[in-house]
N, C-alpha and C positions, 0 to 999 in steps of 0.2 A: 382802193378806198383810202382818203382822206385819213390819218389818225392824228388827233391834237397830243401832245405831248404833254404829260403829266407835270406842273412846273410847283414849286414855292419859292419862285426869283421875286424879288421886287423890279419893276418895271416904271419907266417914265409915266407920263401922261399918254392916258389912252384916249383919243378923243371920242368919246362914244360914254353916252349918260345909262344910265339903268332904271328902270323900274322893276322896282321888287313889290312881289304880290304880300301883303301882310295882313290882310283882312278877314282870313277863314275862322272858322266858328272854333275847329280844332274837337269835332265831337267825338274823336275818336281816343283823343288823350283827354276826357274828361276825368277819367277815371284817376288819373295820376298829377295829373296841372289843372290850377282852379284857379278861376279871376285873370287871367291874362289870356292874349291870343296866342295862338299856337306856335307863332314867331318866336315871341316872347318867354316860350320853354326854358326853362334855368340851364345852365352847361355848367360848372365848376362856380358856380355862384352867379355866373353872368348871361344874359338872355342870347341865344343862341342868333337870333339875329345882328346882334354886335359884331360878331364872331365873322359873321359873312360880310359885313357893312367894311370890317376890317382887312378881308380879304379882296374884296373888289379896289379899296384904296392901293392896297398896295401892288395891284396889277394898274394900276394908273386910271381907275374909274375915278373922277372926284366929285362928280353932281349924279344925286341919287332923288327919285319918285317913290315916296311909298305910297303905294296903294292901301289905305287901312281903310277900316271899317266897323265892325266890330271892337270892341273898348280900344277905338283909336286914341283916343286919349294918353291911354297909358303907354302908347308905343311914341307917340308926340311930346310926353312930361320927361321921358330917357333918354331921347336921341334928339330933342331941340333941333336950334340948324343944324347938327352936324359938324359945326366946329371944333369940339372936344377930340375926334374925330379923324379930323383932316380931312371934312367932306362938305360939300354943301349938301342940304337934306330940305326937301320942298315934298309936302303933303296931298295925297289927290283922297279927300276924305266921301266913303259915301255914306250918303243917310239912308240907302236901302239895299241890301245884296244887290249886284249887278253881274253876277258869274266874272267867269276870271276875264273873257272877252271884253265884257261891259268895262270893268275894274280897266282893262288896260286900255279902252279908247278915252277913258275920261281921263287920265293920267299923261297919256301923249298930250295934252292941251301943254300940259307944263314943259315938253321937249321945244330943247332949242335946236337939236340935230334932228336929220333926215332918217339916220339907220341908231337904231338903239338896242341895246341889252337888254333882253326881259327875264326875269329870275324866281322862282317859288320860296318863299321866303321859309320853308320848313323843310327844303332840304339843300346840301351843297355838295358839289361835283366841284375833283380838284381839274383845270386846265388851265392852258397858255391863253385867254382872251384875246391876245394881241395874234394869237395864228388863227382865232377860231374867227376874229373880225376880218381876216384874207383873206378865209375860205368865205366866205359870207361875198366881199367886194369881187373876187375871182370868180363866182357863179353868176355875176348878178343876180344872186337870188331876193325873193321878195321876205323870203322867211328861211330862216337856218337853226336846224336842230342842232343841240350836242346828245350825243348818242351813248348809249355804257350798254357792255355786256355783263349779261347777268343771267344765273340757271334756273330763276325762279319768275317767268313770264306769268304767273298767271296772277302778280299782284301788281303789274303797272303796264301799262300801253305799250305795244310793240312793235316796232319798224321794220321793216324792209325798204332797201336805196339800192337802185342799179350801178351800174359799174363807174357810172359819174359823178355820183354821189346821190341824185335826185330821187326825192322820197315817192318809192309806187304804192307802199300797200304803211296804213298806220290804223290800229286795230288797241281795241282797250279791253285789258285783262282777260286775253282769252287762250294765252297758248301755253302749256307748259314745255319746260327744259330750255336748253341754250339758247336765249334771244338777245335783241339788240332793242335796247329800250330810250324810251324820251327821260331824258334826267330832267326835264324843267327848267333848262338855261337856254334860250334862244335868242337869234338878232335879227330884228324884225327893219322893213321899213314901213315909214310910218305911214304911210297914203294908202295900205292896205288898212288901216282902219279908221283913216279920216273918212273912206268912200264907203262906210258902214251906218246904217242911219244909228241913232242913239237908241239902245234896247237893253235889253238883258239876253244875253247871251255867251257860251262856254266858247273857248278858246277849242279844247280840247275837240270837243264835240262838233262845233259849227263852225270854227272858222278852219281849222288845218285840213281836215278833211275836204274841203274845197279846193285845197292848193295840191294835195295831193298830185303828183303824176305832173306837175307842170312847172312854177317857180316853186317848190318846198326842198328844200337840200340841208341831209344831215350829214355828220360827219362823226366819227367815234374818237371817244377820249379814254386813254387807259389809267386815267389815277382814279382816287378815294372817292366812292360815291355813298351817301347816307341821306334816308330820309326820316326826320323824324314823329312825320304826320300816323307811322306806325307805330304803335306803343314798343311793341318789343325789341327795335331798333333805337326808339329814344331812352329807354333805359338801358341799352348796352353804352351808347354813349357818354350816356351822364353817367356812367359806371367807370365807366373807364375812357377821359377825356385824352389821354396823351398826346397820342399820333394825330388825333384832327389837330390841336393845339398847335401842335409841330407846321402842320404841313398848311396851317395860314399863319405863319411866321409870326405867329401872337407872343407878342412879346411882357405880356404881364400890364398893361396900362394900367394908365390911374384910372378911376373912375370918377 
């Protein structure tokens, strides 16, 4: 098995754009975050999507898709184009939920590349992008996981890849103890969702499940993975910021 290697190097130009999901409703942390989307979660005073926006630049992402939705606005009035940044930043707004599938084929209109980055904007998995984009052009795959182990399967969708990496069995929230799970960072090409009609439809649910056992290949990464779409994880973080700070080589910006 393929493993990415945990990095916090800064790297050139990567040529591969991202779309990051920024849209969800976030009804899980109502309870503790009010008025912003769940992207937008405070970390040490600053929206924990920054955080990641900062982290893809400095692996050499520099043109970024947010998928917003929900008070798009407010993720639009923050991160403008993207210049403050060191990013270009281009908006794929919807006016009506469209699942994350939907979210991502209205988004791709704005790619200017063939294979792209796709990212959950409420949580970050630390990797090498620039090894996870080989393993992705070395499979020819149509779609590529990053993978994390973890002993608590029965709160996120669980993988199984044969010995070539190729995803057989991909299952949501159902097993407990030592699995291998989807972190929410994938590299997709983009003509698997051009040949999709326009709908509302889950990634999760309707489109992987399809690739299953044919072009879907993941691979596992062994750094920091956090998500904070859990309350009890986003307050351990906003409790205690150091080590993620650390490990996307956040260096104090202006704002």
């Amino acid at each position: 098995m393929a493993v990415i290697e945990e990095t916090a190097a800064i790297h050139d130009d990567l040529n591969l754009e991202a779309i990051i999901l920024a849209g969800g409703l976030g009804t899980r942390l109502r309870g503790i975050i009010k008025d912003v989307p769940k992207p937008m979660a405070p970390i040490n005073g600053r929206p924990f999507l920054e955080y990641l926006i900062i982290y893809l630049r400095n692996q050499g992402v520099k043109r970024l898709i947010l998928a917003v939705g929900f008070l798009a606005q407010k993720v639009i009035d923050y991160f403008g184009d993207g210049e403050k940044h060191g990013v270009e930043i281009e908006y794929s707004v919807e006016d009506k939920p469209l699942g994350t599938g939907g979210a991502i084929k209205r988004a791709c209109q704005k790619l200017s590349t063939t294979s792209f980055l796709c990212l959950n904007g409420d949580s970050f998995c630390q990797l090498d992008l620039k090894q996870f984009y080989t393993f992705h052009k070395q499979k020819f795959s149509l779609g590529s996981l990053n993978l994390v182990k973890t002993n608590n399967g029965e709160r996120y969708g669980n993988v199984s890849i044969d010995l070539l990496g190729r995803v057989i069995s991909f299952k949501e929230k159902s097993t407990n103890g030592t699995v291998l799970i989807n972190s929410g960072v994938y590299i997709f090409e983009k003509r698997i969702f051009e040949s999709i009609p326009n709908k509302i439809f889950s990634l999760e649910q309707d489109l992987i499940p399809k690739l299953v056992g044919s072009s879907l290949y993941g691979t596992m990464s062994n750094g920091y993975f956090i998500d904070i779409g859990i309350p009890e994880d986003y307050i351990t973080l906003a409790n205690d910021p150091i080590r993620f700070l650390q490990l996307i080589n956040y260096k104090g910006e202006e704002k």
